[in-house]
mmCIF file as gemmi writes it, N, C-alpha and C atoms, coordinates in Angstrom:
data_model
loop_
_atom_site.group_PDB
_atom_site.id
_atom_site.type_symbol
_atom_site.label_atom_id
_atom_site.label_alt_id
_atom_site.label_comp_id
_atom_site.label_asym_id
_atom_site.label_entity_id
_atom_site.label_seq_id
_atom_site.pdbx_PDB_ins_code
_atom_site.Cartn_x
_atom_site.Cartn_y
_atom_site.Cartn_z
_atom_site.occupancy
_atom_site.B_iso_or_equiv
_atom_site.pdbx_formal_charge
_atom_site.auth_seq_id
_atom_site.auth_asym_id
_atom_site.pdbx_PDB_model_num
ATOM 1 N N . UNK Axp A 1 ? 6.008 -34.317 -8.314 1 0 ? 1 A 1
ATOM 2 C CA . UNK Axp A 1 ? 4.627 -33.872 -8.398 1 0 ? 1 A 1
ATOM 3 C C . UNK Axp A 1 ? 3.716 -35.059 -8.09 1 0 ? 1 A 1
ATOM 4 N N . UNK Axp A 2 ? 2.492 -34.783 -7.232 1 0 ? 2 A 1
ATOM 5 C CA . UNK Axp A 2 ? 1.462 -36.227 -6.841 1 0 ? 2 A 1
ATOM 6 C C . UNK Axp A 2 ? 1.152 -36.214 -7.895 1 0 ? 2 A 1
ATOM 7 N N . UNK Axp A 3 ? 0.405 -37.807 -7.848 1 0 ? 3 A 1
ATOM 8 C CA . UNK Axp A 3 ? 0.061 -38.331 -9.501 1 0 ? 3 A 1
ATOM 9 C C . UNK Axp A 3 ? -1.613 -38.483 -9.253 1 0 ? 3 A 1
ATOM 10 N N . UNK Axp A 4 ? -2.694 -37.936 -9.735 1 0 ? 4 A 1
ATOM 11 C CA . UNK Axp A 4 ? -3.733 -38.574 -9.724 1 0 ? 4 A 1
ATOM 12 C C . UNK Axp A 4 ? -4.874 -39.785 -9.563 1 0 ? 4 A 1
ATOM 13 N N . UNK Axp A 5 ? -5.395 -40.349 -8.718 1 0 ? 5 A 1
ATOM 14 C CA . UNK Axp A 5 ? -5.882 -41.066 -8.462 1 0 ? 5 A 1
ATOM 15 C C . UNK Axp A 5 ? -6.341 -41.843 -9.425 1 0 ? 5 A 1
ATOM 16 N N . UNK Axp A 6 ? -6.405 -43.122 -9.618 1 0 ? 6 A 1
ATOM 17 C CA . UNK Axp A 6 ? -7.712 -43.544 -10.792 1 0 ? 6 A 1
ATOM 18 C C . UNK Axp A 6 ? -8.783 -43.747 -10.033 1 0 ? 6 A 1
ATOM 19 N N . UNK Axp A 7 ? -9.938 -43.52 -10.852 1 0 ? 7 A 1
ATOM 20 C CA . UNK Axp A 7 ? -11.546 -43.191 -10.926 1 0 ? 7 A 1
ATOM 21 C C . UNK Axp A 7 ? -11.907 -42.51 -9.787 1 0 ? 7 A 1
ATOM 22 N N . UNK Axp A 8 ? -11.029 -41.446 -9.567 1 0 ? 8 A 1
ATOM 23 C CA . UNK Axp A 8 ? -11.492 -40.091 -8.918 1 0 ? 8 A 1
ATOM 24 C C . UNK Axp A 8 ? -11.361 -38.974 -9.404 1 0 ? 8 A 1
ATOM 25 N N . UNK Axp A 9 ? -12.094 -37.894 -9.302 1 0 ? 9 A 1
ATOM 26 C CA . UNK Axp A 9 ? -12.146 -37.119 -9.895 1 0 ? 9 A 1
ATOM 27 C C . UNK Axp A 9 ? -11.104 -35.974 -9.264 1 0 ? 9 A 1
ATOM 28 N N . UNK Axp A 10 ? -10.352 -35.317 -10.402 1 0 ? 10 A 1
ATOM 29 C CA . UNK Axp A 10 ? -9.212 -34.247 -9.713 1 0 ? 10 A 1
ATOM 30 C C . UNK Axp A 10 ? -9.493 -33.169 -10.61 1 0 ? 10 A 1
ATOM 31 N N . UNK Axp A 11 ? -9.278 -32.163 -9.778 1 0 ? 11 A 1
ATOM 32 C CA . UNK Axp A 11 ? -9.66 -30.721 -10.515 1 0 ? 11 A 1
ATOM 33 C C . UNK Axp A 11 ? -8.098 -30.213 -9.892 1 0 ? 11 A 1
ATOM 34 N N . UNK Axp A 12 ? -7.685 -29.018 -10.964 1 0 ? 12 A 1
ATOM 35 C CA . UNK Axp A 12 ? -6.561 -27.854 -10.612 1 0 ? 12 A 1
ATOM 36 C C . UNK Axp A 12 ? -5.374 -28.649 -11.457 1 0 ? 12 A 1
ATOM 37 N N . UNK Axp A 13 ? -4.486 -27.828 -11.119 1 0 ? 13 A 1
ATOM 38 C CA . UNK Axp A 13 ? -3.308 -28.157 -12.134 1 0 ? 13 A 1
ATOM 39 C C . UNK Axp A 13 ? -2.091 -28.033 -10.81 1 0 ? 13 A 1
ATOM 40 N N . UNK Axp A 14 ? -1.325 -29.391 -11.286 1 0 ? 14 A 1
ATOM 41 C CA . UNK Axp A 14 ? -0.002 -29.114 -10.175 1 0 ? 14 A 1
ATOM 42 C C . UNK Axp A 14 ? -0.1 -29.447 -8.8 1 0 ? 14 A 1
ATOM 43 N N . UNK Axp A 15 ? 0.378 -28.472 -7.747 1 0 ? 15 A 1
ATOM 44 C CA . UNK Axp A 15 ? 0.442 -28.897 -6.86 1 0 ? 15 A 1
ATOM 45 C C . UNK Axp A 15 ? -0.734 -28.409 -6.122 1 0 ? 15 A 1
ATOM 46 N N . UNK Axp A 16 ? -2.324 -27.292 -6.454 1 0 ? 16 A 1
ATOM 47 C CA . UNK Axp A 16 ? -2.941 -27.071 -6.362 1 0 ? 16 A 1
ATOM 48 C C . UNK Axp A 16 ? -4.34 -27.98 -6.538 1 0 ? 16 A 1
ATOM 49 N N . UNK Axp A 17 ? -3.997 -29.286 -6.795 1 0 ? 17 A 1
ATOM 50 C CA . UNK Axp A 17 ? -5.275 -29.826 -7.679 1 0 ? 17 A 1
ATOM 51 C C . UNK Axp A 17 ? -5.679 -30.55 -6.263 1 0 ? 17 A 1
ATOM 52 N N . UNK Axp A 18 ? -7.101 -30.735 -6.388 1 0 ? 18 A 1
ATOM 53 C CA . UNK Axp A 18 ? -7.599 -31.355 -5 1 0 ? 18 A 1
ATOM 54 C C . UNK Axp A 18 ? -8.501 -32.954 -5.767 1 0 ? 18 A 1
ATOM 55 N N . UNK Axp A 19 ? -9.167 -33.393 -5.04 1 0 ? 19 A 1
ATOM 56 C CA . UNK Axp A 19 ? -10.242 -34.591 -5.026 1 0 ? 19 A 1
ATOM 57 C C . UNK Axp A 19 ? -11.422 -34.079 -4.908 1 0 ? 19 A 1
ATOM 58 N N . UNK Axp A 20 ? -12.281 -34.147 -5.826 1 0 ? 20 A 1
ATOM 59 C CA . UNK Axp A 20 ? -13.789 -34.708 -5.536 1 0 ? 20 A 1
ATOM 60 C C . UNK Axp A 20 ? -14.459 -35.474 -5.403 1 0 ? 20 A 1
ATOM 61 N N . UNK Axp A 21 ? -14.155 -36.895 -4.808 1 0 ? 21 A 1
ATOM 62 C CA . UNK Axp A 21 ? -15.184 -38.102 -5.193 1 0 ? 21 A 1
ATOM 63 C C . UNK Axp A 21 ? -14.488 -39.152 -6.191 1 0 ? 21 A 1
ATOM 64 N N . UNK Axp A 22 ? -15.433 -39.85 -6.474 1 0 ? 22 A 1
ATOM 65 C CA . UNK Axp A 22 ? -15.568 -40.851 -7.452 1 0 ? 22 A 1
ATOM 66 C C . UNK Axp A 22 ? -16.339 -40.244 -8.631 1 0 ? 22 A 1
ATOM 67 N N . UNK Axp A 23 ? -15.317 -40.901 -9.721 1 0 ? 23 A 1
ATOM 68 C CA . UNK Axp A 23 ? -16.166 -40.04 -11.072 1 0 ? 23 A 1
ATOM 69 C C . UNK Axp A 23 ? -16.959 -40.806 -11.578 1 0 ? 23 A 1
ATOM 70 N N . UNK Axp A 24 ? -18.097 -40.804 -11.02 1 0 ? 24 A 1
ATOM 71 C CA . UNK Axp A 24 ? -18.91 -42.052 -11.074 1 0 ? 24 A 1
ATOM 72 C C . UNK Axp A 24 ? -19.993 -41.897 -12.232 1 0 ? 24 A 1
ATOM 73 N N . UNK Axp A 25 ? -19.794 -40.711 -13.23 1 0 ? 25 A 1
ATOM 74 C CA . UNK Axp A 25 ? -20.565 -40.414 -14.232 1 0 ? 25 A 1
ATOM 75 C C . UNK Axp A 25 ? -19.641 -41.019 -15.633 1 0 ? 25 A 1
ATOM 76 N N . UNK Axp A 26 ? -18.095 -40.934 -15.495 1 0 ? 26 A 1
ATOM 77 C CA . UNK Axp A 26 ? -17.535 -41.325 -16.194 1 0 ? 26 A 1
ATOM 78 C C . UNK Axp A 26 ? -17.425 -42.723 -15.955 1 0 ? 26 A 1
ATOM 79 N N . UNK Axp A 27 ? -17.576 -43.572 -15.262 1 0 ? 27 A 1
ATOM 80 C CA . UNK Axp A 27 ? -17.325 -44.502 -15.127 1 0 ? 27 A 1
ATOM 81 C C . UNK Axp A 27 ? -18.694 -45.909 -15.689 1 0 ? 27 A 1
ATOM 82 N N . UNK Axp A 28 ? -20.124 -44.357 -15.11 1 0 ? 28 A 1
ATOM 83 C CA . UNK Axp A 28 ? -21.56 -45.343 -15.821 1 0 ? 28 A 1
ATOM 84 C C . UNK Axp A 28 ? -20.755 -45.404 -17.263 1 0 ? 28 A 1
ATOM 85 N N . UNK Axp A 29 ? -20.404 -44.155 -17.68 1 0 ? 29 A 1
ATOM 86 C CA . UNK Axp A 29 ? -20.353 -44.053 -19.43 1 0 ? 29 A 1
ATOM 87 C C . UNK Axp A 29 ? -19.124 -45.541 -20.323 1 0 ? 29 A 1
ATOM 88 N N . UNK Axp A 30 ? -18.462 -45.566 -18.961 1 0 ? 30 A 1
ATOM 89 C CA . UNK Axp A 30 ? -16.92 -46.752 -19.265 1 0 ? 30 A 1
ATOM 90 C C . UNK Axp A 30 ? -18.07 -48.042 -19.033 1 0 ? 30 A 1
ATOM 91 N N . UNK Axp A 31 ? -19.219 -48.436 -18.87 1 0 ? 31 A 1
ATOM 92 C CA . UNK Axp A 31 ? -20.168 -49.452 -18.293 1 0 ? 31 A 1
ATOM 93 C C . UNK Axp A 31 ? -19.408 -50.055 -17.232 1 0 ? 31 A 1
ATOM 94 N N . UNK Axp A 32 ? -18.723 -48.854 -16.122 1 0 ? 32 A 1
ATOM 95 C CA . UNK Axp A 32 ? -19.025 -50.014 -14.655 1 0 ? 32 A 1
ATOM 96 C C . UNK Axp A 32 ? -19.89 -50.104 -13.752 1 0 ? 32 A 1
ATOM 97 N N . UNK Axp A 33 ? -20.29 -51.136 -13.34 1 0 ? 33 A 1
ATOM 98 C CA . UNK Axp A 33 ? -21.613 -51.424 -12.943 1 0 ? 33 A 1
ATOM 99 C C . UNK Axp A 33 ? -21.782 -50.75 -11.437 1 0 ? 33 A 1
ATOM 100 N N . UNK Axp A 34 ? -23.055 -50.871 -11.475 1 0 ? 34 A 1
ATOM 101 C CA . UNK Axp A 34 ? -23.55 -49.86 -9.841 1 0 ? 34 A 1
ATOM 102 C C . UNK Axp A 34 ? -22.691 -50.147 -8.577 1 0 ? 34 A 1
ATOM 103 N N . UNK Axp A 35 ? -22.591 -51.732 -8.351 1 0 ? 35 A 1
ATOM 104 C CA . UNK Axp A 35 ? -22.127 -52.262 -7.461 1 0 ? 35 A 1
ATOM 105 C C . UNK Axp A 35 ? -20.948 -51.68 -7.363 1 0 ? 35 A 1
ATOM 106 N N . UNK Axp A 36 ? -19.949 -51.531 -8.364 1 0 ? 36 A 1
ATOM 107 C CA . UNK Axp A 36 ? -18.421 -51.34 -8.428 1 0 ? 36 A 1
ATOM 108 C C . UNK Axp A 36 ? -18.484 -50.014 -8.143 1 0 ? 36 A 1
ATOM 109 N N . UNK Axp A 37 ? -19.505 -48.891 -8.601 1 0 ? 37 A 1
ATOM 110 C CA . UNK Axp A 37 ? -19.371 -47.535 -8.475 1 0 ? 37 A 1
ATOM 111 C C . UNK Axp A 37 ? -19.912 -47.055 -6.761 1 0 ? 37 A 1
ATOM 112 N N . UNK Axp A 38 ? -20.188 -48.047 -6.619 1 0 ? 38 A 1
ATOM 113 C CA . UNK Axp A 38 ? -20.836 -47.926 -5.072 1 0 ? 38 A 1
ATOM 114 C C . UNK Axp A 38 ? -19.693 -48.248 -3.601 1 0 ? 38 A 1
ATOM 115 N N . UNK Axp A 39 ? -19.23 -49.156 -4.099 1 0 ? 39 A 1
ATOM 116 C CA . UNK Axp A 39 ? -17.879 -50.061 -3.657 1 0 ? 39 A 1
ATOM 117 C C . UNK Axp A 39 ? -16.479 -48.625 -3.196 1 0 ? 39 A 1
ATOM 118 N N . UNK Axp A 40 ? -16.224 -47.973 -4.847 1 0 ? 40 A 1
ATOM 119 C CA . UNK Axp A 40 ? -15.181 -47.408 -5.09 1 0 ? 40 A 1
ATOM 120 C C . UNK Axp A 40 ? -15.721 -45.919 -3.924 1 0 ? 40 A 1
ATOM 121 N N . UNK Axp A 41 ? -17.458 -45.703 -4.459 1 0 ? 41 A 1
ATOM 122 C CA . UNK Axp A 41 ? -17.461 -44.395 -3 1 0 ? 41 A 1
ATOM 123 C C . UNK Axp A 41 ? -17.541 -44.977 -1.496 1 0 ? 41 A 1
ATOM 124 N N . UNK Axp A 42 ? -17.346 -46.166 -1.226 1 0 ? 42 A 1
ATOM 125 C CA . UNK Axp A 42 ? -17.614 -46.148 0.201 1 0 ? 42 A 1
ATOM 126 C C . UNK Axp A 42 ? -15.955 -46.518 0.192 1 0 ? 42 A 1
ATOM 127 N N . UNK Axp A 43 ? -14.747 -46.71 -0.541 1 0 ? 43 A 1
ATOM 128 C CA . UNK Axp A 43 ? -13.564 -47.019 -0.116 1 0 ? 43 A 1
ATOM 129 C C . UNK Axp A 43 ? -13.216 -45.343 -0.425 1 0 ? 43 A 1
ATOM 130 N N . UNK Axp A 44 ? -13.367 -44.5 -1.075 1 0 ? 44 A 1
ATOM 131 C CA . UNK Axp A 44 ? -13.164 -43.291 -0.896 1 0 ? 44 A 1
ATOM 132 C C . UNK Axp A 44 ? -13.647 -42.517 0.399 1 0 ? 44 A 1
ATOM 133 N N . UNK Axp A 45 ? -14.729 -42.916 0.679 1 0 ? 45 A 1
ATOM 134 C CA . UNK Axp A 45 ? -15.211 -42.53 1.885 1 0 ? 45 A 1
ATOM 135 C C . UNK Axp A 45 ? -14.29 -42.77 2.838 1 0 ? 45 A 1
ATOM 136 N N . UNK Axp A 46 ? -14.24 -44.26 2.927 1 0 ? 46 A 1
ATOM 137 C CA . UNK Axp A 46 ? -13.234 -44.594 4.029 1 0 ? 46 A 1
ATOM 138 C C . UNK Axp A 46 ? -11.472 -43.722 4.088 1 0 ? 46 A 1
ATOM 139 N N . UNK Axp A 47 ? -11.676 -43.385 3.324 1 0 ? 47 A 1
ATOM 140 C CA . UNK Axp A 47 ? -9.569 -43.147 2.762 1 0 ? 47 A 1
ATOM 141 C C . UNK Axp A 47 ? -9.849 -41.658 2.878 1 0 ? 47 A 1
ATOM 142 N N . UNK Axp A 48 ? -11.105 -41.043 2.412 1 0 ? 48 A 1
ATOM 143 C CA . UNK Axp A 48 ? -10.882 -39.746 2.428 1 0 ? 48 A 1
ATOM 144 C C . UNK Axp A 48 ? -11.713 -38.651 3.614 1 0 ? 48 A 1
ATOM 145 N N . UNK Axp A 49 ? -12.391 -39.254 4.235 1 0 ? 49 A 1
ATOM 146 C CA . UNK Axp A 49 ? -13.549 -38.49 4.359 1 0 ? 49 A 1
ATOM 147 C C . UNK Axp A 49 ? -13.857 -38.836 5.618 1 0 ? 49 A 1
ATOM 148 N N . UNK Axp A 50 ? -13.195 -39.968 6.358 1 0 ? 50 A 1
ATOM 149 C CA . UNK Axp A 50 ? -13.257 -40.768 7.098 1 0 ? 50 A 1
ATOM 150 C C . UNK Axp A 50 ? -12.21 -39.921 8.035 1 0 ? 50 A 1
ATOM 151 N N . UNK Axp A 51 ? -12.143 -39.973 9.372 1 0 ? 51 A 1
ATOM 152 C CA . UNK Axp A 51 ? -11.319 -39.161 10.018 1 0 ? 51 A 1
ATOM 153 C C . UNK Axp A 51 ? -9.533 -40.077 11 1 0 ? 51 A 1
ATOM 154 N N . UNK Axp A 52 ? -9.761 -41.328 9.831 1 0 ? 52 A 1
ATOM 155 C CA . UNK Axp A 52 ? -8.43 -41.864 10.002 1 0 ? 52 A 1
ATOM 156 C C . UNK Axp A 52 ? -7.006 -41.571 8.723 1 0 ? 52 A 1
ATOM 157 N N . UNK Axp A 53 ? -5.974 -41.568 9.372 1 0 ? 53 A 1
ATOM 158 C CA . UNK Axp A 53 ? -5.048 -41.198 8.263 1 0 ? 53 A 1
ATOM 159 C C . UNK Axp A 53 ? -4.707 -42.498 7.309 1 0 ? 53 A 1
ATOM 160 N N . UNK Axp A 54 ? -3.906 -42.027 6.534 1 0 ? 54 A 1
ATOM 161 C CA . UNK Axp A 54 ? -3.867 -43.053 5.675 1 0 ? 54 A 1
ATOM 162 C C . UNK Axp A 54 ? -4.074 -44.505 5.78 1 0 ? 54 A 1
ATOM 163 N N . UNK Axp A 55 ? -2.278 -44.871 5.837 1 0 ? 55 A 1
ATOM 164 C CA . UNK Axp A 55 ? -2.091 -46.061 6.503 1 0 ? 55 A 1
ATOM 165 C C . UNK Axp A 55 ? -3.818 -46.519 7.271 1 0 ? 55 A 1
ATOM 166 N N . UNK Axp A 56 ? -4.008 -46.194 8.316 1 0 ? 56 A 1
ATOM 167 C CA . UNK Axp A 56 ? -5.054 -46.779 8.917 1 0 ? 56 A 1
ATOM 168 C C . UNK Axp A 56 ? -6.236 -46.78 7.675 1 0 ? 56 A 1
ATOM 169 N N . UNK Axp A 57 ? -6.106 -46.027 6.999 1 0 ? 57 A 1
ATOM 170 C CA . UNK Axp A 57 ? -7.431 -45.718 6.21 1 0 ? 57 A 1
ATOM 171 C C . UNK Axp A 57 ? -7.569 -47.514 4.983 1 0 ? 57 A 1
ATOM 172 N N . UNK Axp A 58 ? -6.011 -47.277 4.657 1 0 ? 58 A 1
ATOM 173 C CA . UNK Axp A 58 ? -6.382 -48.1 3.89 1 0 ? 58 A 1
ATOM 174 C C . UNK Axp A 58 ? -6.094 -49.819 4.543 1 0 ? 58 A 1
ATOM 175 N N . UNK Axp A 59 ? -5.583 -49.76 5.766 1 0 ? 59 A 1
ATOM 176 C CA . UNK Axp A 59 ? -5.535 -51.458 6.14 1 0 ? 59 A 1
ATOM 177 C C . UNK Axp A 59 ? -7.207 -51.542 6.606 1 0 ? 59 A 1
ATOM 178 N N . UNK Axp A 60 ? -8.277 -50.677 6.852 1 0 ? 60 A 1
ATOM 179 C CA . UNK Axp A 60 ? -9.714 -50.609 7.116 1 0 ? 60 A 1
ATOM 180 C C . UNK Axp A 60 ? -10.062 -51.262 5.738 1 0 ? 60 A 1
ATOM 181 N N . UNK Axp A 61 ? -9.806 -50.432 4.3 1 0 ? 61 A 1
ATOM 182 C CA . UNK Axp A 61 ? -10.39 -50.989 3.699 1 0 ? 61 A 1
ATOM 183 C C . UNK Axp A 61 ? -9.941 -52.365 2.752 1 0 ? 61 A 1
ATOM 184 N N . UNK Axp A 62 ? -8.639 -52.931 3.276 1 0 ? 62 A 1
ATOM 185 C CA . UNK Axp A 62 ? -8.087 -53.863 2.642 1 0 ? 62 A 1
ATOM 186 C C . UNK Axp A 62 ? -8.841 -55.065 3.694 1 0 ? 62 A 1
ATOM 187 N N . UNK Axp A 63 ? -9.504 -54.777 4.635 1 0 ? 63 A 1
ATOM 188 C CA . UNK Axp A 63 ? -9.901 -55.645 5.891 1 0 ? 63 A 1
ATOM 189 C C . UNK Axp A 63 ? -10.998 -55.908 5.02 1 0 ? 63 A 1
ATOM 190 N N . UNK Axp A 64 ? -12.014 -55.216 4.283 1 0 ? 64 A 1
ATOM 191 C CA . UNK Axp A 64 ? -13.28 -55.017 4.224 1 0 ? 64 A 1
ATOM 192 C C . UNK Axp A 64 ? -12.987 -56.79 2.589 1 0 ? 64 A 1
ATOM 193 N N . UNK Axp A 65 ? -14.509 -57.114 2.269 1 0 ? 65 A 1
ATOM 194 C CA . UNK Axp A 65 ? -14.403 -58.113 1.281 1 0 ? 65 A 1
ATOM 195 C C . UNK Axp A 65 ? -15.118 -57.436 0.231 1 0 ? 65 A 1
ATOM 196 N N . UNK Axp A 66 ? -14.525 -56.816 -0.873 1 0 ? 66 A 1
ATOM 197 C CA . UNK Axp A 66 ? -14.966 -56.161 -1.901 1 0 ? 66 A 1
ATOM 198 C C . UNK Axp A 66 ? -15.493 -57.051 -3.436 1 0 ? 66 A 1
ATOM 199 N N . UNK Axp A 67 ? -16.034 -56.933 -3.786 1 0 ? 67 A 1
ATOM 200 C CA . UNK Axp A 67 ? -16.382 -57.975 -5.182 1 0 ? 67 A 1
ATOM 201 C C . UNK Axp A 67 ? -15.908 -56.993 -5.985 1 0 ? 67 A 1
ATOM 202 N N . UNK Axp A 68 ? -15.963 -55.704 -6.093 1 0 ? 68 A 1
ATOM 203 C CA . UNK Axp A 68 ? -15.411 -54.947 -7.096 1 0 ? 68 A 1
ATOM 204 C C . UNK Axp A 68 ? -13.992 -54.984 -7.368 1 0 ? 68 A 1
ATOM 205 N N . UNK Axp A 69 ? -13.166 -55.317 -8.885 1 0 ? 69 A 1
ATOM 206 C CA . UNK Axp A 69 ? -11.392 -55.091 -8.497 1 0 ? 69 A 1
ATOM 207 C C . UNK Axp A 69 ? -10.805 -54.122 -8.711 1 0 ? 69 A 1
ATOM 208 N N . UNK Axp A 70 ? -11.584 -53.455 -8.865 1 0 ? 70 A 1
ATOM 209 C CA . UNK Axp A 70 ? -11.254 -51.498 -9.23 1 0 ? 70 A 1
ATOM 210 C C . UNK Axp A 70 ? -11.311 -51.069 -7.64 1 0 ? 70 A 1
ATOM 211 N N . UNK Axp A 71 ? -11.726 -51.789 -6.195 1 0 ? 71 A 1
ATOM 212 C CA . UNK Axp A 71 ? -10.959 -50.888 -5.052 1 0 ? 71 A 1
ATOM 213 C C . UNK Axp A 71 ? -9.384 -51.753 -4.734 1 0 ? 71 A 1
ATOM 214 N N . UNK Axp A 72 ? -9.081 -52.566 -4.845 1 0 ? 72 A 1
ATOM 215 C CA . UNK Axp A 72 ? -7.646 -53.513 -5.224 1 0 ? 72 A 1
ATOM 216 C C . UNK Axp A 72 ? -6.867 -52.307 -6.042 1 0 ? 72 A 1
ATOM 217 N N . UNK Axp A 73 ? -7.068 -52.239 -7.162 1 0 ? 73 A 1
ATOM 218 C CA . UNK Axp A 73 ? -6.515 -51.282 -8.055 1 0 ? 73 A 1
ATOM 219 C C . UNK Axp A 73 ? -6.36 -50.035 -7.125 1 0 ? 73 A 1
ATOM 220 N N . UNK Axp A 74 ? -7.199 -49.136 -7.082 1 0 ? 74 A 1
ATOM 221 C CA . UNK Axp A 74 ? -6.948 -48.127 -6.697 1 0 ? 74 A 1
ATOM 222 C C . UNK Axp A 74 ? -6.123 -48.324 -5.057 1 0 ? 74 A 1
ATOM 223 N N . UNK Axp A 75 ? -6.144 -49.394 -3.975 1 0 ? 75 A 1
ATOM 224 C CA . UNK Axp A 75 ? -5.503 -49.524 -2.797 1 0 ? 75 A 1
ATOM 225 C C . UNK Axp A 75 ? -3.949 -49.503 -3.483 1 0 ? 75 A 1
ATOM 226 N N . UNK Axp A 76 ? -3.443 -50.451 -4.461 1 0 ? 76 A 1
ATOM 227 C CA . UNK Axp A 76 ? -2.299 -50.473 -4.788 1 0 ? 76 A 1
ATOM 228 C C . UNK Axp A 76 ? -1.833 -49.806 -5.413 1 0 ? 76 A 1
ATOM 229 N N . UNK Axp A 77 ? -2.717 -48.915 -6.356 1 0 ? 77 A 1
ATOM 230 C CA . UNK Axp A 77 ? -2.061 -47.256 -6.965 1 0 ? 77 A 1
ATOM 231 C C . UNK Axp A 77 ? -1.717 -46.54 -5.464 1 0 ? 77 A 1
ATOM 232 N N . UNK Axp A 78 ? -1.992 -46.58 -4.594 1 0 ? 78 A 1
ATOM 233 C CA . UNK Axp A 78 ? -2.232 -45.845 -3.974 1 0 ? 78 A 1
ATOM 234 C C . UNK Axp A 78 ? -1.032 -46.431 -2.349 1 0 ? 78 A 1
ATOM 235 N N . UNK Axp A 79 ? -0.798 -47.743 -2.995 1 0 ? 79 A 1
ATOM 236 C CA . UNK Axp A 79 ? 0.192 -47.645 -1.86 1 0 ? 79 A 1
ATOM 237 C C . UNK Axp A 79 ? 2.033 -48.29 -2.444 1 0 ? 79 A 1
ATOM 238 N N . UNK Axp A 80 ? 1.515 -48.213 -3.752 1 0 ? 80 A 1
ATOM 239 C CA . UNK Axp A 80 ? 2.935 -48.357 -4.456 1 0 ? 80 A 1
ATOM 240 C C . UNK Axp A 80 ? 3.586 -47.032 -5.118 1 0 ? 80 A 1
ATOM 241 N N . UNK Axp A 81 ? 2.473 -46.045 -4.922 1 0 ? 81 A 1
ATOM 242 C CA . UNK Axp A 81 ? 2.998 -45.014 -5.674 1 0 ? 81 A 1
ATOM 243 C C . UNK Axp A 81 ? 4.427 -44.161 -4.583 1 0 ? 81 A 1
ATOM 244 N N . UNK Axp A 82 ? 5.27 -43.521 -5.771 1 0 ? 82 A 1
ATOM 245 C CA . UNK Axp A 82 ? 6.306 -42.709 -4.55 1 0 ? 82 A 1
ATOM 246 C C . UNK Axp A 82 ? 6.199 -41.838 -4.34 1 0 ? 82 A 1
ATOM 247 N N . UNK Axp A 83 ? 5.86 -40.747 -5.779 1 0 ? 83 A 1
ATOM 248 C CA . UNK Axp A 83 ? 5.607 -39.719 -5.315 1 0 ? 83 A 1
ATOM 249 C C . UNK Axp A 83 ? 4.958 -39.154 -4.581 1 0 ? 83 A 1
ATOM 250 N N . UNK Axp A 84 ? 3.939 -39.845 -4.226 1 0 ? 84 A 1
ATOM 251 C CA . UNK Axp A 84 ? 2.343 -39.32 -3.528 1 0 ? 84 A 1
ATOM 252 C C . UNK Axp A 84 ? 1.456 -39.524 -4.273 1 0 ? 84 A 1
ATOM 253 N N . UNK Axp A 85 ? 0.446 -38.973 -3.937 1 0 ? 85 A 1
ATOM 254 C CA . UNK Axp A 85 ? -0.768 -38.81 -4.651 1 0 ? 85 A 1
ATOM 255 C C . UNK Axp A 85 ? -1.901 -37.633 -4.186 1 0 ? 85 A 1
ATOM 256 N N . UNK Axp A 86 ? -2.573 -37.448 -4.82 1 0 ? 86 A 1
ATOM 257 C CA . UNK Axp A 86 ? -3.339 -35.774 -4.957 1 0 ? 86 A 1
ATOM 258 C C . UNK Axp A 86 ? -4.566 -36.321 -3.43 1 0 ? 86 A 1
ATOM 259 N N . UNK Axp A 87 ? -4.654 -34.986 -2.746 1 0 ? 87 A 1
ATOM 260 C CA . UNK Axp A 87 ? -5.036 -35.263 -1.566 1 0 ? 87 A 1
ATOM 261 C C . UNK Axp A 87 ? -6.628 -34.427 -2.011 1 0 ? 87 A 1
């Protein structure tokens, strides 16, 4: 079963559950700061929304110089995981 993203938001149960974004309401409430919540939607952007596939999606944003370490985190959830992850 794919495993959920961190600090994105997943709705549905199983193999039905999709992505919305960055949960960027939960995350003001965790106090991460604008910059980092801003950071995490333009590397979602890039990975999701963006009309390159993965792989390409994410050596784009491992290219990019992020100050936030929550898009690090989420690149390496995201490329160590086996099962997959929720699309």
């Amino acid at each position: 079963m794919p495993l959920a993203l961190p600090f994105i938001k997943t709705v549905g149960e199983r193999n039905q559950a999709k992505i919305y974004g960055i949960n960027s309401i939960g995350l003001q409430r965790k106090g991460f700061s604008e910059q980092c919540i801003r950071e995490l939607k333009q590397a979602y952007r890039i990975c999701f929304r963006s009309k390159l596939n993965t792989g390409d999606a994410l050596l784009k944003i491992k290219e990019t110089q992020w100050s936030a370490p929550e898009v690090s985190t989420l690149v390496e959830f995201m490329e160590s995981s086996e099962r997959g992850f929720i699309r």
